[in-house]
C-alpha positions in Angstrom: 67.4 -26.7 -11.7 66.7 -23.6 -13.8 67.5 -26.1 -17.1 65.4 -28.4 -16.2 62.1 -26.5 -15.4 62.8 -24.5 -18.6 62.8 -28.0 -20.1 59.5 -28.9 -18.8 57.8 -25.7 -19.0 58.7 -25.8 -23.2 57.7 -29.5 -23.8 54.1 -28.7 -21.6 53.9 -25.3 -24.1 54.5 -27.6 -26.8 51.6 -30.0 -26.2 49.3 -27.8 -25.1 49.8 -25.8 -28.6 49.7 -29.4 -30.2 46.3 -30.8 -28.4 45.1 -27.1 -29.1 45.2 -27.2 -32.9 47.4 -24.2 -32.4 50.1 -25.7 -34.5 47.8 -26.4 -37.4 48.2 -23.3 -40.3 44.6 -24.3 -41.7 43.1 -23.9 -37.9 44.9 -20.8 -37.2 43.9 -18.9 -40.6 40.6 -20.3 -39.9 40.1 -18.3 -36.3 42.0 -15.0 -38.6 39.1 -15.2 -41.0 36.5 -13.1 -39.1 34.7 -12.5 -42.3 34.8 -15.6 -43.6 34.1 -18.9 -42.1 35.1 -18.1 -38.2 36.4 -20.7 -36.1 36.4 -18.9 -32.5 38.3 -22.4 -31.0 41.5 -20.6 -30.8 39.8 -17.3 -28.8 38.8 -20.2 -25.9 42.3 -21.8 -26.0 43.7 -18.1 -25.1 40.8 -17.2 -23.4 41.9 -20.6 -20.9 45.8 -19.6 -21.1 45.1 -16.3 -19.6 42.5 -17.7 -17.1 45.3 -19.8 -15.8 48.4 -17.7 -16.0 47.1 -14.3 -14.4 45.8 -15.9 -11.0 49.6 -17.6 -11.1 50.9 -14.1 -12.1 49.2 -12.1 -9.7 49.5 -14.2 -6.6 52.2 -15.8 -6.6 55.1 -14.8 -8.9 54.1 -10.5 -8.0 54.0 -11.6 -4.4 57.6 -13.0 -4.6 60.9 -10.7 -4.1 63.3 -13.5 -6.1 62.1 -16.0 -8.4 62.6 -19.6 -7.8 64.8 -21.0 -10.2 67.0 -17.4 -10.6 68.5 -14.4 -9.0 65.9 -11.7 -9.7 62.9 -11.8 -12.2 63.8 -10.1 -15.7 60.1 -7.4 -16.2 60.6 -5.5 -19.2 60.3 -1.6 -18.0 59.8 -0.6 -21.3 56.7 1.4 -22.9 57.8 2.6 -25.8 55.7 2.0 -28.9 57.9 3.2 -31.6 58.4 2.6 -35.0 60.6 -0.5 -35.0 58.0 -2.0 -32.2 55.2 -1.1 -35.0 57.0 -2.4 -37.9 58.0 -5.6 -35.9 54.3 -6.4 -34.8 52.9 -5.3 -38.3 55.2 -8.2 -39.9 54.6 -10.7 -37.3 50.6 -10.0 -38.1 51.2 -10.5 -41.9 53.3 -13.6 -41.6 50.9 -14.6 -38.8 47.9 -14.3 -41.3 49.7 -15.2 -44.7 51.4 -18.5 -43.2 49.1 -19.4 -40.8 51.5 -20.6 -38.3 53.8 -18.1 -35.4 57.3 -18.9 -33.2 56.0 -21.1 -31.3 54.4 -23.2 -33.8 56.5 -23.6 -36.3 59.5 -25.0 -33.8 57.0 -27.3 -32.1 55.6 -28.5 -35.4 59.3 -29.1 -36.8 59.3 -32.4 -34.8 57.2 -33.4 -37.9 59.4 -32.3 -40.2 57.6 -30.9 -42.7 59.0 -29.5 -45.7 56.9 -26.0 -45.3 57.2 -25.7 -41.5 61.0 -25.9 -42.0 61.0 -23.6 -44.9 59.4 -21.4 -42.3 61.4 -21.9 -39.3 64.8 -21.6 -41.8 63.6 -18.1 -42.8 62.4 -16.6 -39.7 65.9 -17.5 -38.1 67.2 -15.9 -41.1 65.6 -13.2 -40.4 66.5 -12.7 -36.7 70.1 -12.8 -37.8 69.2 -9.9 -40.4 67.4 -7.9 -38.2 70.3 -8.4 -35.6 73.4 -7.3 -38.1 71.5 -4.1 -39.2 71.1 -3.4 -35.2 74.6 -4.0 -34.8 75.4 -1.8 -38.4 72.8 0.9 -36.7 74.4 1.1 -33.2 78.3 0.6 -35.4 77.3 4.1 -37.1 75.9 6.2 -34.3 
């Protein structure tokens, strides 16, 4: 059950990031441009994320002492802003603004397969699995 409502929640995420525009590089470095020719369309697409999700959030999934589709809900307890945290969200804002496209994108825009959106996918895994063997080299020394 839990497979299968993962698998419906991605492929509704997926459209709604392709109707959206939020998959297109040009659109998304057109709503980073603040100083330059804006295109706020992105802001409303949030905007209507957030104005869907936090009545969901609030009423329902808070209200609930075991979710439906696992054992217990997984909330990150963690508050810490520290320096890997800043680091992290500093490159994600660079790549973000420099390639135009995030995550999300890029692996729903590889069903079109192309050539820069894999280049982009191929090095971001690449980089998770860096990322991941100097944590393990870190937590290997201490």
């Amino acid at each position: 059950m839990q497979a299968v409502v993962s698998l419906i929640a991605g492929v509704l995420f997926g459209l709604g990031m392709m109707v959206s525009g939020m998959v297109d590089p040009a659109k998304v470095i057109g709503f980073l441009d603040i100083a330059g020719e804006w295109d706020p369309s992105l802001a409303f697409v949030m905007g209507g994320a957030l104005a869907v999700f936090m009545p969901f959030y609030w009423l329902v999934i808070r209200r609930r002492s075991t979710p439906t589709c696992a054992a217990d809900f997984k909330l990150s307890t963690n508050t810490t802003v520290d320096k890997k945290l800043i680091a992290g969200a500093s490159l994600f804002g660079l790549g973000w603004g420099m390639a135009g496209i995030c995550p999300g994108p890029a692996l729903t825009s590889l069903s079109g397969g192309q050539l820069p959106i894999v280049i982009f996918t191929l090095s971001m895994l690449v980089g998770f699995g860096v990322i991941t063997k100097l944590d393990r080299t870190k937590s290997a020394i201490k």
